[in-house]
C-alpha positions in Angstrom: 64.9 -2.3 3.7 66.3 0.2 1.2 70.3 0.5 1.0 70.6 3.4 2.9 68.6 2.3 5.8 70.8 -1.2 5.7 73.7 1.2 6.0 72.6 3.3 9.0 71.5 -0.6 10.8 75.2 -1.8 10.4 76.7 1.6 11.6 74.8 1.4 14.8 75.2 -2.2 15.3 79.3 -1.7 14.5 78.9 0.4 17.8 80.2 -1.5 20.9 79.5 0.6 24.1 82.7 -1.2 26.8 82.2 -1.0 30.7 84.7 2.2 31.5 87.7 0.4 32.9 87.6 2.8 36.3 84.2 1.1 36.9 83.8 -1.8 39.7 82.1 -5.1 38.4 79.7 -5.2 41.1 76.5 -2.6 41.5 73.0 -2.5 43.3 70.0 -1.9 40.8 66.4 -2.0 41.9 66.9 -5.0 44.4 69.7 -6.9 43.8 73.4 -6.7 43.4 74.6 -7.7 40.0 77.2 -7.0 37.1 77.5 -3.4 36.4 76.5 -3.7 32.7 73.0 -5.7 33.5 72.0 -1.9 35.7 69.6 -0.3 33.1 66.6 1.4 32.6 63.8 0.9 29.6 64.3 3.6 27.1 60.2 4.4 27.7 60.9 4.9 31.4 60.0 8.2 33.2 63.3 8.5 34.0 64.2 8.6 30.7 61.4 10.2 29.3 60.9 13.3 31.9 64.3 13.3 33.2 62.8 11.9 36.5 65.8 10.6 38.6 67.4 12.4 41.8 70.9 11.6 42.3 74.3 11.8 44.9 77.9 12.0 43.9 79.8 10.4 46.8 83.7 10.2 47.1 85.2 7.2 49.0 88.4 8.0 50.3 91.0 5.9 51.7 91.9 6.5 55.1 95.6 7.7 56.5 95.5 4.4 58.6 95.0 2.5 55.1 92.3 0.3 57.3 89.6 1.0 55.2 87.7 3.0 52.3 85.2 5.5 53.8 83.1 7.6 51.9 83.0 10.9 53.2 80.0 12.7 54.9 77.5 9.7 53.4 74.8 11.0 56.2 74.7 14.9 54.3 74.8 13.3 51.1 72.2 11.1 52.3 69.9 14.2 53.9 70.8 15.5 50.8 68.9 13.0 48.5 65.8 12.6 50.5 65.2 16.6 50.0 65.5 16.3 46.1 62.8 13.6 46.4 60.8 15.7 48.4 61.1 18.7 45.8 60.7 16.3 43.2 57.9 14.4 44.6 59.5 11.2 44.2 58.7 8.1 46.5 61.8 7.5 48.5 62.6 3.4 48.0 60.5 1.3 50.2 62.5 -1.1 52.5 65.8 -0.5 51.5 68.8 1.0 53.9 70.5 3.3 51.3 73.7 3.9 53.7 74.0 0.1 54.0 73.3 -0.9 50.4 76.5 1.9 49.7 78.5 0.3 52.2 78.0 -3.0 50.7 79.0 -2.1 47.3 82.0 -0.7 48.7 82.5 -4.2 50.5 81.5 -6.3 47.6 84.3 -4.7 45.4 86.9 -4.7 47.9 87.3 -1.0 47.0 90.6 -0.1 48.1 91.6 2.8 46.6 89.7 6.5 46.2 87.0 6.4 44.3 83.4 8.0 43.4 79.9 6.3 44.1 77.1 7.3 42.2 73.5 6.8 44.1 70.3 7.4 41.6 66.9 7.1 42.1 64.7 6.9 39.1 61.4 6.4 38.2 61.6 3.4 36.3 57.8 2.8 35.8 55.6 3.7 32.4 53.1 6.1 31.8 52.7 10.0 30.7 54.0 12.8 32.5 51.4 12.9 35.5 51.4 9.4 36.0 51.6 7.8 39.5 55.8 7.2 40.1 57.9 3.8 41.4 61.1 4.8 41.8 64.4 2.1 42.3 67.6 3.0 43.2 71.1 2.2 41.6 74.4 2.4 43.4 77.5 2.2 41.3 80.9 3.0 42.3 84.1 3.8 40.2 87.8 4.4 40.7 88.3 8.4 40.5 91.7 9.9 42.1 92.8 13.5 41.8 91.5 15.3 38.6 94.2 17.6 36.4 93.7 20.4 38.2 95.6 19.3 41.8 97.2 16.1 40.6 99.4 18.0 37.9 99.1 21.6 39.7 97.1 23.8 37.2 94.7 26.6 36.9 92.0 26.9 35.0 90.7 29.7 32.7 87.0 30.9 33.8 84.6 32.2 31.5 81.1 34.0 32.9 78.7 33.1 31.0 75.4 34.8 29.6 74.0 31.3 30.5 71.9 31.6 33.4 70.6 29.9 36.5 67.3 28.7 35.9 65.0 30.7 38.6 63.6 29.5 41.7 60.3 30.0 39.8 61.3 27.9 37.3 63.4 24.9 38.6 64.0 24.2 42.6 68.2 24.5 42.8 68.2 22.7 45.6 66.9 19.6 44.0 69.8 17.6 42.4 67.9 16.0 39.8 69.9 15.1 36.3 67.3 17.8 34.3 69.1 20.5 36.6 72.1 19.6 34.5 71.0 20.1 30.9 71.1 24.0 30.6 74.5 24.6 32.8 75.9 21.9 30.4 75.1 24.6 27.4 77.3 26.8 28.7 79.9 25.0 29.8 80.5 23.6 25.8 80.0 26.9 24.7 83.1 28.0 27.2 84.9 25.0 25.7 84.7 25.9 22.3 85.9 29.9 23.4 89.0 28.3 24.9 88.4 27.9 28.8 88.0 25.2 30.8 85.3 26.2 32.6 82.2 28.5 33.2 80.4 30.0 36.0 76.6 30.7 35.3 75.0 33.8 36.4 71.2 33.8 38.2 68.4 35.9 36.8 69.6 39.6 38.6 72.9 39.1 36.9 75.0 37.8 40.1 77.4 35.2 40.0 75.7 31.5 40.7 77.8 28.3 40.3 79.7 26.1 38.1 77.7 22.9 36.1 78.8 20.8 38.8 81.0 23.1 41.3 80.9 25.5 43.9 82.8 29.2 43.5 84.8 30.8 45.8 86.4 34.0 45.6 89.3 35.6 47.8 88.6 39.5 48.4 90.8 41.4 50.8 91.9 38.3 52.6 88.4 36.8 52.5 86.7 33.8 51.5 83.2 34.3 49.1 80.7 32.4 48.2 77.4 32.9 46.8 74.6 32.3 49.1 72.4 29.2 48.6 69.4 32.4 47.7 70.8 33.2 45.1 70.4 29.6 42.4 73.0 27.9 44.1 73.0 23.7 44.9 73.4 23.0 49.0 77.0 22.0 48.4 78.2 19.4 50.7 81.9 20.6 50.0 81.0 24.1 50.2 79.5 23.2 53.7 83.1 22.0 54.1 84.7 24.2 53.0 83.4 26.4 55.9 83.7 23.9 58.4 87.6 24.0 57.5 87.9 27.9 57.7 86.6 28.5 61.2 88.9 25.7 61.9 91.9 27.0 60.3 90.7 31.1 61.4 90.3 32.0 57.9 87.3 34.5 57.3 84.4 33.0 54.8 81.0 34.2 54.6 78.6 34.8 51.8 77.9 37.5 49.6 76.6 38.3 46.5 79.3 38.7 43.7 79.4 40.3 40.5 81.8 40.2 37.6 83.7 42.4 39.1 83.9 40.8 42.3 85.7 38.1 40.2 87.6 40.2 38.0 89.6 41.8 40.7 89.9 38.6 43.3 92.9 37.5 44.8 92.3 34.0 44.1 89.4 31.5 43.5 88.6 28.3 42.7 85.7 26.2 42.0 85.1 23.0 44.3 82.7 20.0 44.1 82.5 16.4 45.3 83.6 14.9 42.0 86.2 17.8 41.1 87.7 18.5 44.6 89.4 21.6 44.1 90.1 23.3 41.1 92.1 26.7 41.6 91.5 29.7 39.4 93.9 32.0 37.3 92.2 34.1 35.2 88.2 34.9 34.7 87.2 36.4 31.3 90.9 37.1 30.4 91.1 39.0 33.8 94.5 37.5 36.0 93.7 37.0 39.3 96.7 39.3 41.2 97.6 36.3 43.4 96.7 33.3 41.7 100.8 32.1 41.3 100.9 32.6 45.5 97.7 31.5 46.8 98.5 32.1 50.3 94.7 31.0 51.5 93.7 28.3 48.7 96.8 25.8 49.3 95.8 25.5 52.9 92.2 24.6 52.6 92.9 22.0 50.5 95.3 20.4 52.5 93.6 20.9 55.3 90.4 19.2 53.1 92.3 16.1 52.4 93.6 15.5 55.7 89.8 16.0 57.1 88.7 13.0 54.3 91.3 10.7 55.1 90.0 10.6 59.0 91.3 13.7 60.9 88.4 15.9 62.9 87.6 19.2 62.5 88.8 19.0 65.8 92.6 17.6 65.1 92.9 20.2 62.2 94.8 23.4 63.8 95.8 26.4 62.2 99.3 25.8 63.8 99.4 22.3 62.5 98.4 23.4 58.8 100.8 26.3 57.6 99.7 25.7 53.6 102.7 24.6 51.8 101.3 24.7 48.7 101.5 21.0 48.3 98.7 19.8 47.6 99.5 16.6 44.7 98.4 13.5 45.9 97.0 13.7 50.0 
């Protein structure tokens, strides 16, 4: 071995990767519950070679009764996953309950707190790219309260990017497969690097599409936007939501296609995910948004969201009861 390459062999070795401390001890991989550093996948996997795994992001929240940590809408998310198999024509695991294996891992590490379960199924097998797929599942779950944006009240700076969607033609949006990740992830270090702190990723006629890993909503005229699911957008669970909480609260939402300029002169907006929550907007491209300081719609949305996760109905939340202070910290 020559000095050099004796060098690079101690630099890599030097390299200690630590369990992240929000992590639980406790996961499911393949067919077993065992210590969350033990859950991986050989390097000459599919999964790893093709990008071949199909995932959920689920949030657990602690309920207002402090009885217990749910996570929220696990049957959608669930729905949700067995579609991106289909699309990805990946085998669905064979005698396992996925909703039971979750709600064991949240048992198992006495999870009492909010917190954010990831749900992957991979193909874990050999072989070339058209080779015959096993797939196993791994459930993980890690402690994740309010991010920045709601838990310290701030707004974040927008860019549109010249990054786009890849086409229906190209890539199924609907499939939430890790390789659906790679190209939005471009342009969201691009936006970085420009100064904002996030991006928003047009389709292939130029509209406005989604985040990396959130939804956009805009506010024109007193009404809630979104892009429809036509136009290169993920099925958002929150976005589903999201309108589920406006007819309840009487606020207008629909979808329509939105330009830069749909953006440019919005009221408010803000971008919205399982993992991020909410994430209110102030400025896209430069461009203030006239009422991001007021937000007279935003504020009670979210509220009204983080009463719905903690155990109230759709049908206990009331416009009357719900009057959007603005106070949105820690629900």
């Amino acid at each position: 071995m020559t000095k050099s390459s004796s060098n690079t062999a101690t630099q890599t070795t030097s390299i200690k990767e630590e369990k992240p401390v929000a992590a639980f001890p406790l996961c499911f991989h393949k067919d077993a519950f065992i210590p969350w550093e033990r859950a991986t996948l050989h390097a000459n996997s599919l999964a790893m070679r093709y990008a071949l795994s199909a995932f959920e992001g689920i949030r657990v929240y602690v309920q207002s009764d402090a009885t217990a940590a749910r996570a929220f809408r696990l049957e959608a998310h669930l729905d949700r996953l067995r579609r991106s198999l289909q699309l990805m024509r990946l085998p669905y695991p064979q005698g396992i309950d996925i909703g039971d294996v979750i709600n064991q891992v949240i048992e198992r590490n006495a999870v009492n707190e909010d917190s954010y379960l990831r749900v992957s199924v991979s193909a874990d097998n050999f072989g070339d790219i058209g080779a015959v797929v096993r797939t196993c599942l791994n459930v993980s779950v890690s402690r994740m309260g309010r991010k920045k944006w709601l838990a310290e009240e701030r707004a974040m700076r927008v860019a549109i990017s010249h990054w786009q969607r890849a086409p229906e033609a190209a890539f199924p949006a609907a499939a939430k497969n890790i390789s659906n990740y790679a190209g939005p992830r471009l342009a969201l270090l691009e936006a970085r690097d420009n100064g904002y702190d996030s991006v928003v990723l047009t389709n292939h006629d130029g509209f406005l599409c989604e985040s990396p890993t959130a939804i956009l909503f805009v506010v024109r005229d007193g009404a809630l936007l979104t892009p429809p699911l036509s136009e290169g957008v993920l099925p958002s669970i929150t976005r589903v939501t999201v309108f589920d909480l406006c007819k309840t609260l009487g606020i207008e939402a629909r979808e329509q296609r939105l330009s830069r300029t749909d953006a440019y002169l919005a009221e408010e907006a803000f971008l919205c995910g399982t993992g991020l929550e909410f994430a209110p907007i102030a400025t896209f491209d430069s461009h203030a948004l006239t009422a991001w300081k007021e937000w007279p719609i935003t504020p009670r949305i979210i509220d009204a969201y983080f009463h719905h996760v903690r155990g109230k109905s759709l049908n206990e939340l009331s416009a009357d009861a719900l009057l959007g202070s603005g106070q949105y910290r820690e629900r």
